[in-house]
N, CA, C and O atoms as CSV, one atom per row, in Angstrom:
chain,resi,resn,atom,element,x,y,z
A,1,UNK,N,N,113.631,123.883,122.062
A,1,UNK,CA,C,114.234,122.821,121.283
A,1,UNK,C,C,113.169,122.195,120.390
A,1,UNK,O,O,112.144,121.781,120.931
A,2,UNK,N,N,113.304,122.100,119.214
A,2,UNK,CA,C,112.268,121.087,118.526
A,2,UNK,C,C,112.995,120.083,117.548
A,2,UNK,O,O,114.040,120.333,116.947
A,3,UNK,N,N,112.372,119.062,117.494
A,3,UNK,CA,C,112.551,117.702,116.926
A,3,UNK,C,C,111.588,117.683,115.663
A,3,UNK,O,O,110.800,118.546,115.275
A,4,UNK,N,N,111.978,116.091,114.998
A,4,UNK,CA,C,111.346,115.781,114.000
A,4,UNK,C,C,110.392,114.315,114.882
A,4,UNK,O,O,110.794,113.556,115.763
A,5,UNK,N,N,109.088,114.383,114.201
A,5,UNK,CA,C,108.754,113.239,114.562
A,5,UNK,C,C,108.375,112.556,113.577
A,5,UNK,O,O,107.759,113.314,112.827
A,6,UNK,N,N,108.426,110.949,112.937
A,6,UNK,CA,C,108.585,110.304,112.369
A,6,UNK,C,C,106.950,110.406,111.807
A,6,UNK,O,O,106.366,111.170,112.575
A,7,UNK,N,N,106.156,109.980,110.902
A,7,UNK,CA,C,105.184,109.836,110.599
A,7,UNK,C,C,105.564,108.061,109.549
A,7,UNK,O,O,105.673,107.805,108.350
A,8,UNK,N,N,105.666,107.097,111.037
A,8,UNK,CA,C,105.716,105.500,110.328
A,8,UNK,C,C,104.689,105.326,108.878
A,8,UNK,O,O,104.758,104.611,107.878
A,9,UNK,N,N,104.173,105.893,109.138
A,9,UNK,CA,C,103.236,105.376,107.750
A,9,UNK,C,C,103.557,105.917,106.503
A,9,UNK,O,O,103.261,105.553,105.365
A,10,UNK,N,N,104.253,106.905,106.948
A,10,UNK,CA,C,104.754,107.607,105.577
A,10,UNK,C,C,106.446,107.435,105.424
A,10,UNK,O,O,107.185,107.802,104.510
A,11,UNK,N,N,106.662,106.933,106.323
A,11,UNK,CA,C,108.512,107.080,106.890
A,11,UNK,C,C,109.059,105.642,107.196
A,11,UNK,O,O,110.200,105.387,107.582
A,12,UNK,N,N,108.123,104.813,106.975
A,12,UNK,CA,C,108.549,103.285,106.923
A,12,UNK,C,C,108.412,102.102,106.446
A,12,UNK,O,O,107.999,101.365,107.341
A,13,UNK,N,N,108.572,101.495,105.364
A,13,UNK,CA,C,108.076,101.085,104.622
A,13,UNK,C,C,108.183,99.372,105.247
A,13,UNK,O,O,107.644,98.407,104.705
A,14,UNK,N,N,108.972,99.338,106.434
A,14,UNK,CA,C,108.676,97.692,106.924
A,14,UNK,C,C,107.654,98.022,107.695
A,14,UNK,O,O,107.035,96.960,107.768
A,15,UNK,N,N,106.800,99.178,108.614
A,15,UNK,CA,C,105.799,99.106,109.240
A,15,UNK,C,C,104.848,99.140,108.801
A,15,UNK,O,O,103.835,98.894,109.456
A,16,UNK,N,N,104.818,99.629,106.849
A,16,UNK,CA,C,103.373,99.301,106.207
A,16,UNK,C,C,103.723,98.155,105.447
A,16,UNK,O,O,102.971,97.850,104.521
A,17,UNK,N,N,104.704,97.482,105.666
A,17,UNK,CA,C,104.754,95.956,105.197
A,17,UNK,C,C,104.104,95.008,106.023
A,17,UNK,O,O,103.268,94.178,105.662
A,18,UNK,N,N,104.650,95.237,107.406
A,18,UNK,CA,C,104.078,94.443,108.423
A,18,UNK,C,C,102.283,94.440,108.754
A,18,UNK,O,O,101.527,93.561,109.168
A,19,UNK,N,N,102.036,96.137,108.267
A,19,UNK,CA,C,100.407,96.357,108.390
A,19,UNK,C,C,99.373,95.964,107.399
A,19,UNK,O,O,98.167,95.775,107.554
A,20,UNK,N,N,100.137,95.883,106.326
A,20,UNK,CA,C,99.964,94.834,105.070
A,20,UNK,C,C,99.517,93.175,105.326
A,20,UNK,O,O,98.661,92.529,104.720
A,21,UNK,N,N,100.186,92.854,106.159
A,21,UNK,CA,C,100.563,91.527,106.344
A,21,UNK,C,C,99.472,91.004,107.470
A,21,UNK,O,O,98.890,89.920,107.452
A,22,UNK,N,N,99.348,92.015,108.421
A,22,UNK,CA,C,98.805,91.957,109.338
A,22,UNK,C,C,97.295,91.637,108.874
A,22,UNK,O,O,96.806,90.553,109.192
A,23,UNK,N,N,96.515,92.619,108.086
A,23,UNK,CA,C,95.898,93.119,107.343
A,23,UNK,C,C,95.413,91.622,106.686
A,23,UNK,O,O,94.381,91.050,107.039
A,24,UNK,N,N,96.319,91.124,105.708
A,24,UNK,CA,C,95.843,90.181,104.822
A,24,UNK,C,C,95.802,88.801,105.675
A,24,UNK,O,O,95.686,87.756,105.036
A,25,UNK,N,N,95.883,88.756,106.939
A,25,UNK,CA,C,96.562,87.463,107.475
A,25,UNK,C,C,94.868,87.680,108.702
A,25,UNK,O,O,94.095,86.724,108.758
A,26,UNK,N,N,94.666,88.526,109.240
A,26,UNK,CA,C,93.566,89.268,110.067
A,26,UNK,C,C,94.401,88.544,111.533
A,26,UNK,O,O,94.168,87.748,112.443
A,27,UNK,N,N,95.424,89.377,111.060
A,27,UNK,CA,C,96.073,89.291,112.767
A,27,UNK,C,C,96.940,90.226,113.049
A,27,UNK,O,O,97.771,90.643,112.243
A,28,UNK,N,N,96.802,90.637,114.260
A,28,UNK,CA,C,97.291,91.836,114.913
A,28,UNK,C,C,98.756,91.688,114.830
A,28,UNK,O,O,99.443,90.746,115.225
A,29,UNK,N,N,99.124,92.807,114.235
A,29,UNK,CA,C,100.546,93.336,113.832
A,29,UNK,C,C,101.549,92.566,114.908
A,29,UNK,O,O,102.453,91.855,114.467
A,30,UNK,N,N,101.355,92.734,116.338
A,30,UNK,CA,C,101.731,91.997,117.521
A,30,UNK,C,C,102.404,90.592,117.493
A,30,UNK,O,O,103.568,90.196,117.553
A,31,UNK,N,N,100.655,89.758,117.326
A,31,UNK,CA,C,101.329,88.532,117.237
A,31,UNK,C,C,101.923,88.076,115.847
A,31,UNK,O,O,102.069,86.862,115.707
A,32,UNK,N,N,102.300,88.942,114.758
A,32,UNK,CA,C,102.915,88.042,113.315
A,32,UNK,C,C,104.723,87.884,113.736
A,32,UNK,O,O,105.598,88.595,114.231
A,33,UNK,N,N,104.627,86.902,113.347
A,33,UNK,CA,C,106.321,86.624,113.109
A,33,UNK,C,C,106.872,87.629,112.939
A,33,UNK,O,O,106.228,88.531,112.404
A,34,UNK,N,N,108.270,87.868,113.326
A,34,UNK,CA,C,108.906,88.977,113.049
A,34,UNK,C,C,109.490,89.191,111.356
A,34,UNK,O,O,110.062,88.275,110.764
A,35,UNK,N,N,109.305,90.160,110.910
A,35,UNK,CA,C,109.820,90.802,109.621
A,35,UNK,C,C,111.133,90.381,109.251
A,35,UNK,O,O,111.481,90.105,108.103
A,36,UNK,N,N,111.898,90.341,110.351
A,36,UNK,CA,C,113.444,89.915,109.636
A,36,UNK,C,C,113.142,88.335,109.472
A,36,UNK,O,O,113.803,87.750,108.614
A,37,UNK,N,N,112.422,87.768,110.046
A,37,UNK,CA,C,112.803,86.602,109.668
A,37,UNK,C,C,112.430,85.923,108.012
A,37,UNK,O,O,112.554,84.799,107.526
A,38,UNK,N,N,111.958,87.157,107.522
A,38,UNK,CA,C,111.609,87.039,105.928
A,38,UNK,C,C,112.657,87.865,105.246
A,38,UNK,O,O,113.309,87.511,104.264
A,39,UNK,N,N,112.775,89.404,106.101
A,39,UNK,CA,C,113.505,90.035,104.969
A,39,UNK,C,C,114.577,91.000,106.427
A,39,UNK,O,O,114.439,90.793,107.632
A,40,UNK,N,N,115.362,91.802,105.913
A,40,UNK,CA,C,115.846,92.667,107.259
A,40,UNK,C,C,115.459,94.003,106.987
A,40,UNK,O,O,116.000,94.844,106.270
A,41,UNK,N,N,113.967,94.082,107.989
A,41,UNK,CA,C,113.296,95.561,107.980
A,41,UNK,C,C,114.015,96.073,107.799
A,41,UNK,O,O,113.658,96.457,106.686
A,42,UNK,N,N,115.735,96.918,108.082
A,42,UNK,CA,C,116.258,97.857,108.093
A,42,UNK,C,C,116.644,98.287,106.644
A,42,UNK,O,O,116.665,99.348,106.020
A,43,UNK,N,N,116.854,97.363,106.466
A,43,UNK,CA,C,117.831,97.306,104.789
A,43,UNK,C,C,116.542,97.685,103.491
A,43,UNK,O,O,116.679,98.387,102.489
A,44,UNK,N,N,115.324,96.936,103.966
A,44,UNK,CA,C,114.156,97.379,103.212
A,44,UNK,C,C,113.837,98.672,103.321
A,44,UNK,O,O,113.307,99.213,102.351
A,45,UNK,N,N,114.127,99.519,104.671
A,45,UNK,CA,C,113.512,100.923,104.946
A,45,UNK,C,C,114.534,102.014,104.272
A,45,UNK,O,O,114.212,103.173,104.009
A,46,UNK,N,N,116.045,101.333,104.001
A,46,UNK,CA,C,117.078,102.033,103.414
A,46,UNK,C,C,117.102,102.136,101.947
A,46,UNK,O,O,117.527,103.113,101.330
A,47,UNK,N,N,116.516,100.836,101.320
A,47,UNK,CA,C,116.166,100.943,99.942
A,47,UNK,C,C,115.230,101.904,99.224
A,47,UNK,O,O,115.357,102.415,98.112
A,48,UNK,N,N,114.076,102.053,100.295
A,48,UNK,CA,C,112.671,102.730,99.989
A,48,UNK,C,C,112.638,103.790,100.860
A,48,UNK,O,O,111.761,103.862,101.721
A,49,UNK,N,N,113.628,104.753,100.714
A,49,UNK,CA,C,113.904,106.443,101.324
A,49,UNK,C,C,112.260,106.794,100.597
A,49,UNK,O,O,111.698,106.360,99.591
A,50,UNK,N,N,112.003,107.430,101.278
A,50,UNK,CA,C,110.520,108.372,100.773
A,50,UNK,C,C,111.246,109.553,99.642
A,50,UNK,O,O,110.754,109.687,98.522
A,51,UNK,N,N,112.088,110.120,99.948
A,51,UNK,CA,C,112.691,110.797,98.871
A,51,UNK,C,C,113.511,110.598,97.921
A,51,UNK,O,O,114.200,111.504,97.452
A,52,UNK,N,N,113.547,109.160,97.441
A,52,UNK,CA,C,114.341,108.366,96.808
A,52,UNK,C,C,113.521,108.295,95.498
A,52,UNK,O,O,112.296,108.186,95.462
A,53,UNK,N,N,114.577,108.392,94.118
A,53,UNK,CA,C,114.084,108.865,92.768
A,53,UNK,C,C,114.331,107.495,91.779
A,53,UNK,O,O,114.105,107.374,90.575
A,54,UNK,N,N,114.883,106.509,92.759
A,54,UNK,CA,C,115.414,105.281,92.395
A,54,UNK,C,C,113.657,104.688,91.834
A,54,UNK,O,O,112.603,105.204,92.205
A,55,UNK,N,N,113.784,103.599,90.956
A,55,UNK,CA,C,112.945,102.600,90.243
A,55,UNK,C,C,113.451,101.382,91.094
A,55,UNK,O,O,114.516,100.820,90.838
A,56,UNK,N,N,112.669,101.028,92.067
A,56,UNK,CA,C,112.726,99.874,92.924
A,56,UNK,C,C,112.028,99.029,92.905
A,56,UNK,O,O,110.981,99.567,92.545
A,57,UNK,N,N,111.748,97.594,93.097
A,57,UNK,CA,C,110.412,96.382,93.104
A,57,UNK,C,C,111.935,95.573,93.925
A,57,UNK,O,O,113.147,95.510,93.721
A,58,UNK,N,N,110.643,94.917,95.208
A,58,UNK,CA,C,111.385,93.849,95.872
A,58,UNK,C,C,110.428,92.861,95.772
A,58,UNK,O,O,109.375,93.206,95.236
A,59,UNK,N,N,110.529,91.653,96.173
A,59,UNK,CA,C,109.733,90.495,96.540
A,59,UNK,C,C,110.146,89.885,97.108
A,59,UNK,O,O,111.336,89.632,96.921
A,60,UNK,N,N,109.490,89.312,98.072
A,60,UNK,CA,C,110.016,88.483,99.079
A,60,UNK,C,C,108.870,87.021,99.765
A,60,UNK,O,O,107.698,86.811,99.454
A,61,UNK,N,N,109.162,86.756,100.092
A,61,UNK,CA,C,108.363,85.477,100.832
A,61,UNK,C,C,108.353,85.521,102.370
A,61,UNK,O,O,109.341,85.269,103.058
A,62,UNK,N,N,107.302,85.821,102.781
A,62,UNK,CA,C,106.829,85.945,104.564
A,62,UNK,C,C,105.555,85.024,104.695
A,62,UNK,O,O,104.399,85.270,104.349
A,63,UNK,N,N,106.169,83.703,105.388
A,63,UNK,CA,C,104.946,82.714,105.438
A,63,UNK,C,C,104.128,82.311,104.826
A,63,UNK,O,O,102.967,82.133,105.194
A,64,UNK,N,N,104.640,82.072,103.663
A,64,UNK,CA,C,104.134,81.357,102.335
A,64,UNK,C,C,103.392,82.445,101.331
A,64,UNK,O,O,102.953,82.206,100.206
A,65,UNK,N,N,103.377,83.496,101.925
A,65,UNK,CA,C,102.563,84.824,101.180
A,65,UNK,C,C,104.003,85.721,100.459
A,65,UNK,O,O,105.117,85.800,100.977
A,66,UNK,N,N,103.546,86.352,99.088
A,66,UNK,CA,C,104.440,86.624,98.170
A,66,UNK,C,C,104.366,88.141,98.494
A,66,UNK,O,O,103.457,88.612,97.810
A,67,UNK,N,N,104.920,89.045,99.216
A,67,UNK,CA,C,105.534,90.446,99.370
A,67,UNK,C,C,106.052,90.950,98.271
A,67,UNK,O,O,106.733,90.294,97.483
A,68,UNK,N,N,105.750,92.201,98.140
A,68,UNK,CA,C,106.048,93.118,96.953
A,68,UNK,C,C,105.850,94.451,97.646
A,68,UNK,O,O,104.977,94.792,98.443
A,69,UNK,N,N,107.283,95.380,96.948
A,69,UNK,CA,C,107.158,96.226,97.651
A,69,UNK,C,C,107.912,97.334,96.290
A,69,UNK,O,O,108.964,97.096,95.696
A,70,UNK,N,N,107.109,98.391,96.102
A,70,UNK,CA,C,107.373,98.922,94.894
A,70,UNK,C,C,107.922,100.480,95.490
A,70,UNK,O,O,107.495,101.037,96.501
A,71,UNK,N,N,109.222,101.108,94.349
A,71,UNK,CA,C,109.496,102.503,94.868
A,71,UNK,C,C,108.315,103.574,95.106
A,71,UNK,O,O,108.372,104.440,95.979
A,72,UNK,N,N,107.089,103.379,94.093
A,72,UNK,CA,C,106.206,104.577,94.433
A,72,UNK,C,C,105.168,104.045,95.826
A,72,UNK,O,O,104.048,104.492,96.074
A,73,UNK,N,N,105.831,103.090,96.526
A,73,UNK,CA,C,105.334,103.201,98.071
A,73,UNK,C,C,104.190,101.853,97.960
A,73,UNK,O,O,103.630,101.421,98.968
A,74,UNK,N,N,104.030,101.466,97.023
A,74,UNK,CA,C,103.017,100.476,97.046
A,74,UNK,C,C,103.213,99.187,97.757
A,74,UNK,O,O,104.144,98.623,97.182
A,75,UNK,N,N,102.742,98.394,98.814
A,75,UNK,CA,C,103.300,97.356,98.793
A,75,UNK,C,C,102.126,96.175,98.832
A,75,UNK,O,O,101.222,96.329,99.653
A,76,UNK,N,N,102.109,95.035,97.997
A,76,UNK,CA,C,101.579,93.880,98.194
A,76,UNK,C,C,101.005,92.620,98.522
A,76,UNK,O,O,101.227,91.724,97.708
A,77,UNK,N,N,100.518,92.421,99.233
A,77,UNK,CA,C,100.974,91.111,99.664
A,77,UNK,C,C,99.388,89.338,98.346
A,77,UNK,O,O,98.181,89.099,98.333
A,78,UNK,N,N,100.322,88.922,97.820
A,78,UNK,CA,C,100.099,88.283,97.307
A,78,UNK,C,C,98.729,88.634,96.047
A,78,UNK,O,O,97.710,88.078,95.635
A,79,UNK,N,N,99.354,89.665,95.856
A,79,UNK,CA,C,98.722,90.591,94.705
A,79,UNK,C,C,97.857,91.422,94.868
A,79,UNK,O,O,97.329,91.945,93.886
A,80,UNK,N,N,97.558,91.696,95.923
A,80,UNK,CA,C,96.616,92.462,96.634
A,80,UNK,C,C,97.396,93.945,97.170
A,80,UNK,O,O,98.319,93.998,97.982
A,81,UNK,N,N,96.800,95.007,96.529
A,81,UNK,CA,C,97.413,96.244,97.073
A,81,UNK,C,C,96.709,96.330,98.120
A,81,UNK,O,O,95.537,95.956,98.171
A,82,UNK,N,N,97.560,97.003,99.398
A,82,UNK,CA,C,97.618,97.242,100.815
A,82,UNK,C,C,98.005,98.642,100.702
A,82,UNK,O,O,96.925,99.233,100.701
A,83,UNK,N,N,98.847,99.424,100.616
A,83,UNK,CA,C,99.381,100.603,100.460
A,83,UNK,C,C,100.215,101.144,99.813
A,83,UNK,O,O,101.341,100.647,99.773
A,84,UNK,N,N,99.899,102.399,99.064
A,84,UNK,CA,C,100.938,103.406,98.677
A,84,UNK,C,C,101.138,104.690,99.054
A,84,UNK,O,O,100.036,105.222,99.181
A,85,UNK,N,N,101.807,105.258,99.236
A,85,UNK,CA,C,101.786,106.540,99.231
A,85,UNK,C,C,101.199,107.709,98.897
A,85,UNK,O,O,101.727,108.776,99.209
C-alpha cells in the first residue's frame, strides 16, 4: 500500500504563516495564539493550492502585525519576507 505524505512547508501555507510569525515574534510556533483567531487556516490553505494559477494577495492582521500572503508562496509578516516557494 503506499500513501502520499504531506511536505507542510511546501503543502501549507497557514504552517509557513504561523512559522513566519513565529519567526518574527521569536516565539515558538507552540506558544503563539492560534491562527484562526486572525484568519481561518483552512480557508487560507484552500485559496493558496500549490498548484493554483490564480493571482492571489491576502492581508490580514495577527496581533497587531500586518500578514501578507502572496499566490507565488511568499508570505510576510509586516514587510518582511519569511517565505516563498
Amino acid at each position: 500500500m503506499t500513501g502520499t505524505t504531506l511536505d507542510y512547508h511546501s503543502d501549507s501555507i497557514s504552517l509557513r504563516v504561523v512559522e513566519a510569525l513565529a519567526d518574527e515574534t521569536n516565539t515558538d510556533a507552540h506558544e503563539l495564539e492560534p491562527l484562526y483567531n486572525a484568519v481561518d487556516p483552512e480557508a487560507l490553505d484552500q485559496l493558496f493550492q500549490p498548484d493554483s494559477t490564480a493571482d492571489i494577495s491576502v492581508e490580514f492582521e495577527y496581533d497587531g502585525l500586518l500578514v501578507g500572503v502572496r499566490s507565488d508562496g511568499t508570505v510576510t509578516v509586516d514587510g518582511t519576507v519569511h517565505d516563498s516557494r
